[in-house]
C-alpha positions as CSV (number, residue, x, y, z in Angstrom):
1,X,-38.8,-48.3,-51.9
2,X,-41.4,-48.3,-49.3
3,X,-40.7,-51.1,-47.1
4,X,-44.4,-51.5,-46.2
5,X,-45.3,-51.9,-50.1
6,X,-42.7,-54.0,-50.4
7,X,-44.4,-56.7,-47.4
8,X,-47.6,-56.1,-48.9
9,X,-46.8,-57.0,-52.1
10,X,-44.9,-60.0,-51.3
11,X,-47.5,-61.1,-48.9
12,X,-50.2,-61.0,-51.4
13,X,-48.0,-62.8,-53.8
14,X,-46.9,-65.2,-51.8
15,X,-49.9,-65.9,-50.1
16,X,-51.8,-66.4,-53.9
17,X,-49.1,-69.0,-54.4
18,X,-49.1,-70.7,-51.6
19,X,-52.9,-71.2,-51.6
20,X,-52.6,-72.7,-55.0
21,X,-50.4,-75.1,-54.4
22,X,-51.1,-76.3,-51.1
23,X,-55.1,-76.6,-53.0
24,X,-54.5,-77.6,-56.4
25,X,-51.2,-79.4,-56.6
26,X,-52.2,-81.6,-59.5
27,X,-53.5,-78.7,-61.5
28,X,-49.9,-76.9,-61.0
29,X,-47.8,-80.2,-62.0
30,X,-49.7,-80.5,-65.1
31,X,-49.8,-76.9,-66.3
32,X,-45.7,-77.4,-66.0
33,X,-46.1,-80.6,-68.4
34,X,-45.3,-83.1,-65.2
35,X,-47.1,-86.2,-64.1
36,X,-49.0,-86.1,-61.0
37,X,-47.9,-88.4,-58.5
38,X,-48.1,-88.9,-54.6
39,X,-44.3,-87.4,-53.7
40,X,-44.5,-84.2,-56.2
41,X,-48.2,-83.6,-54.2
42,X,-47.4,-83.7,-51.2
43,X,-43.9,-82.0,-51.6
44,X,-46.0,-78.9,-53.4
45,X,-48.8,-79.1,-51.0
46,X,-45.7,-78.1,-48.1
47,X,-44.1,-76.1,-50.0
48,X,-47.7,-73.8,-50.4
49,X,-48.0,-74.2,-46.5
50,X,-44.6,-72.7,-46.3
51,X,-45.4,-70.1,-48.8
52,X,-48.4,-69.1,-46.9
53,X,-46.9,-68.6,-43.8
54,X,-44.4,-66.4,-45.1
55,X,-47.0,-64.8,-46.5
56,X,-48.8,-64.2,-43.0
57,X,-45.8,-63.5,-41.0
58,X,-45.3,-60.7,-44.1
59,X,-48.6,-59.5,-43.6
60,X,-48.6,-59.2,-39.8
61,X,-45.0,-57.3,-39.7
62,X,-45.8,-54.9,-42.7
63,X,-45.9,-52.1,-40.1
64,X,-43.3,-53.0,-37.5
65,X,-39.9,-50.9,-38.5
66,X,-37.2,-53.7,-39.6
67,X,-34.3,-53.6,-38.2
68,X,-34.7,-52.9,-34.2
69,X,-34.4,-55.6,-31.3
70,X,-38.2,-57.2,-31.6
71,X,-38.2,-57.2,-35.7
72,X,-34.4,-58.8,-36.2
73,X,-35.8,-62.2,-36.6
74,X,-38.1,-60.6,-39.6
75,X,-35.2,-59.4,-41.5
76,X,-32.9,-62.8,-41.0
């Protein structure tokens, strides 16, 4: 597979997530049948941050070639 579909792909994806949780945790929590509450918000508003830089970092390394001495951190 084409490793620069691939980061595209998963960037988009990723970044959709991440932008839904860190904006509308509450909405999330209850389409999954939980109760909102101040711990489960803020946990799913970092854990959308989190998925939104990986997101980013995908994004901006989409065209560098995994693998060689500048992109190892990428692939770990």
């Amino acid at each position: 597979m084409n490793t620069k579909l691939l980061m595209t792909t998963s960037s988009v994806f990723m970044g959709l997530i991440g932008i839904a949780l860190s904006f509308m945790p509450n909405e999330v929590l209850e389409t999954f049948g939980q109760e909102p509450n101040e711990i489960l918000t803020l946990t799913l508003q970092l854990t959308g941050s989190l998925y939104f830089g990986f997101a980013m970092t995908n994004w901006m390394a989409k065209a560098a070639i995994i693998g060689g001495i500048y992109s190892r951190p990428l692939s770990i």
